[in-house]
C-alpha positions as a Python dict, from the first residue, in 0.01 Angstrom:
ca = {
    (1, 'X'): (0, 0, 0),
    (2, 'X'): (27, -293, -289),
    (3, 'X'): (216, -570, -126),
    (4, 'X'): (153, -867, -335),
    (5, 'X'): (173, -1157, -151),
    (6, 'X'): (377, -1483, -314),
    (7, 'X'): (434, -1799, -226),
    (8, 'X'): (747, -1886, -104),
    (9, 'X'): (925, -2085, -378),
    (10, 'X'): (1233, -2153, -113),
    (11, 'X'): (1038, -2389, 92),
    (12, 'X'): (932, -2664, -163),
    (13, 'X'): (703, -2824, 115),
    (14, 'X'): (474, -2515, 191),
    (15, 'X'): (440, -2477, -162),
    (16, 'X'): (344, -2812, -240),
    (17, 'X'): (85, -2818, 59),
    (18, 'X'): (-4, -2486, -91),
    (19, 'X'): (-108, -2657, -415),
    (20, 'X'): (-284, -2969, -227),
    (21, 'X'): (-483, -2767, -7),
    (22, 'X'): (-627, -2542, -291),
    (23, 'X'): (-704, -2831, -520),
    (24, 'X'): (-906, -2997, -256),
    (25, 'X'): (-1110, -2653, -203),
    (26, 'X'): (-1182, -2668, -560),
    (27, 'X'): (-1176, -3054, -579),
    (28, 'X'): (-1458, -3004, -310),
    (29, 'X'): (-1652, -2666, -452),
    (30, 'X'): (-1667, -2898, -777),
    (31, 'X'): (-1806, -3236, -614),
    (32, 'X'): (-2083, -3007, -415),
    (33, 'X'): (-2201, -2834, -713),
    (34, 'X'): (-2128, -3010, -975),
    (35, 'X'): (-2132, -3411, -873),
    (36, 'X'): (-2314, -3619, -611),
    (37, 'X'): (-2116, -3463, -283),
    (38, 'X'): (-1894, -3703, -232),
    (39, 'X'): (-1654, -3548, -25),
    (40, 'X'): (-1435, -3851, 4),
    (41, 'X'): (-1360, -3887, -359),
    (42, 'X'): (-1345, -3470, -377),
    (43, 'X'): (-1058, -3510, -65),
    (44, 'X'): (-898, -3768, -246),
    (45, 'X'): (-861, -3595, -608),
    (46, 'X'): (-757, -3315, -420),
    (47, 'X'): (-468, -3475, -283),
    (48, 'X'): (-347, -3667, -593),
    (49, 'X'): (-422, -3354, -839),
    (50, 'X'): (-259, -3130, -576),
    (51, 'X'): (53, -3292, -553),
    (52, 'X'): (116, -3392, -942),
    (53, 'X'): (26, -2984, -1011),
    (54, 'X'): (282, -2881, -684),
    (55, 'X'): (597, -3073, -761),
    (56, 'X'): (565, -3036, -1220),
    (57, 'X'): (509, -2675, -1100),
    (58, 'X'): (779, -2648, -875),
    (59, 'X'): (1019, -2861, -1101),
    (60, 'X'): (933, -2641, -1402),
    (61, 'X'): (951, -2274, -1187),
    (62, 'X'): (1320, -2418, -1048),
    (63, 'X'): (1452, -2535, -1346),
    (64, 'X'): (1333, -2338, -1625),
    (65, 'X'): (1436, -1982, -1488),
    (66, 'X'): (1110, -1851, -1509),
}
């Protein structure tokens, strides 16, 4: 009844796009509440902060053993 779902760590790709997706969500919720709506610069932060936070995440997961 609890299945946790987890991002595949295998699959470097999916998890990056994982992390690149999300941070444009929030790159976006942040821009539309916080800023002026610009959903250009919230797409592009997204995509930048998405993929520095994917691969250090996924280089620190793989090679720290944690």
């Amino acid at each position: 009844m609890n299945n946790i779902r987890s991002i595949d760590l295998d699959n470097p790709l999916l998890y990056i796009l994982t992390m690149i997706i999300t941070w444009i969500v929030v790159a976006g919720v942040f821009e539309t509440v916080f800023a002026d709506g610009n959903w250009t610069n919230a797409i592009s932060q997204g995509i930048v902060g998405g993929l520095v936070f994917g691969v250090a995440m996924y280089y620190l997961i793989q090679y720290t053993g944690n």
